[in-house]
C-alpha positions as CSV (number, residue, x, y, z in Angstrom):
1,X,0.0,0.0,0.0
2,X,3.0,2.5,1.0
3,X,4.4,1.7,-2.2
4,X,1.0,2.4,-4.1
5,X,0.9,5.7,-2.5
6,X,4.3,7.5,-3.1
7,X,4.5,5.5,-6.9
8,X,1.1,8.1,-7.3
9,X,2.8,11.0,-5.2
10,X,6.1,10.5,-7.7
11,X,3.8,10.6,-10.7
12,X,1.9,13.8,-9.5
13,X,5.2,15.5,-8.8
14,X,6.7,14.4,-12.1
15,X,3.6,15.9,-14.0
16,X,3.9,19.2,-12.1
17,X,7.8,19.6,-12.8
18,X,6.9,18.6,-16.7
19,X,4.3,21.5,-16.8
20,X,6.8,24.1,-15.4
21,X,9.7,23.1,-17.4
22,X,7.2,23.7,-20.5
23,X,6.3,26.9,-19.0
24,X,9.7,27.8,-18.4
25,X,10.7,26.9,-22.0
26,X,7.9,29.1,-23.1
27,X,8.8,32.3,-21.3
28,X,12.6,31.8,-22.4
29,X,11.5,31.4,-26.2
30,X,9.1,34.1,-26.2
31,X,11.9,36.4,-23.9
32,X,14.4,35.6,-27.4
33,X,11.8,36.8,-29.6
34,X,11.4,39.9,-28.3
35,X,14.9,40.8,-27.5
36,X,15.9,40.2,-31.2
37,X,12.4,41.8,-32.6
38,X,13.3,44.7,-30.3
39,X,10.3,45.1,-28.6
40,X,9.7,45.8,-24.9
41,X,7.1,43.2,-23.6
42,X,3.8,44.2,-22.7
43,X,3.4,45.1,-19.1
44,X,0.0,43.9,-17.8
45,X,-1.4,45.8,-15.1
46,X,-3.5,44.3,-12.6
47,X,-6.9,46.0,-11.7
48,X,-7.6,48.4,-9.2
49,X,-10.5,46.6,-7.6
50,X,-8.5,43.4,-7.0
51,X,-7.3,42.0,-4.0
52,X,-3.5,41.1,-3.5
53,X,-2.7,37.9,-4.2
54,X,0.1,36.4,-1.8
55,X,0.8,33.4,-3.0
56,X,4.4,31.8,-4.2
57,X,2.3,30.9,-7.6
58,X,0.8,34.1,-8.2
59,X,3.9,36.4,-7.9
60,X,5.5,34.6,-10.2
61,X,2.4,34.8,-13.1
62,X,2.2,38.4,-12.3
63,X,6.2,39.0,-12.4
64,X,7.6,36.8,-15.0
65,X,4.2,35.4,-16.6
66,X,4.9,32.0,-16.0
């Protein structure tokens, strides 16, 4: 049963590393494109009426748009 349980906790955490490795692979290519195009990137602002967001995730999105 042990063995059951951290095979499925080892596939979870393998998935989750795969997605941010794409995402991470995504930033860096688009990050290339516009350095050579140039272009600053577009700066998103967040809406007045919003509350903070604290979370590890979220400062990330909002910072490097991971």
């Amino acid at each position: 049963m042990t063995r059951d349980i951290t095979a499925i906790i080892e596939t979870i955490r393998n998935n989750a590393v795969g997605r941010c490795r794409e995402r991470i692979e995504k930033a860096s290519r688009k990050a290339r494109e516009l350095a050579a195009s140039g272009h600053k990137a577009d700066v998103k602002k967040e809406p007045l009426n919003s509350e903070p967001q604290c979370g590890v995730t979220s400062i990330l999105k909002r910072r490097h748009g991971l």
